[in-house]
Structure formats: C-alpha cells, structure tokens
C-alpha positions, 0 to 999 in steps of 0.5 A: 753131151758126154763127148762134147763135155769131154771135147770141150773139157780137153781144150780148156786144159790145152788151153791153160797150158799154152796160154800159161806157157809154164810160168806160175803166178797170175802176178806174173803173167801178161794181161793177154796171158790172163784172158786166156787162162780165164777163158781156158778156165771157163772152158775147162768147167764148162766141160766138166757142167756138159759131162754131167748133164750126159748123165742124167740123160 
C-alpha cells in the first residue's frame, strides 16, 4: 500500500497544480477549477491515509 499511497499521493499534487494553473484564491478560480482542485485535494490525502496503512502492515 506504501507505493500506491505514494502514486496517488503524487497525482493529487499534480493534480493541484494544473488545475489551479498558479492563480491563488478560490474566489478567483472558474467552478471547473474548483472541482478539481477538490478532487486533486481529495487524492492528495487519500494518498497520505494509504501510506499510513502500509505501515502498519
């Protein structure tokens, strides 16, 4: 589970900085922009849950 945590780990901070393209500010972005941050964001921790659980393997 560590190197699938990690996987999807590395593609919710990809995620979040393509769909984001640099501009700060959720009051700035497009709703598209902002569906997928919050799923890059979701990713991005579910990520961090599956490298935990490797751990305690």
């Amino acid at each position: 589970m560590k190197y699938a945590g990690i996987a999807v780990l590395v593609v919710g901070a990809v995620g979040l900085a393509v769909t984001t393209r640099g501009v700060r500010g959720w009051e700035n972005w497009t709703s598209r922009q902002k569906k997928g941050m919050s799923l890059s964001a979701f990713l991005f921790f579910l990520g961090i849950v599956l490298m935990n659980l490797g751990k305690s393997g």
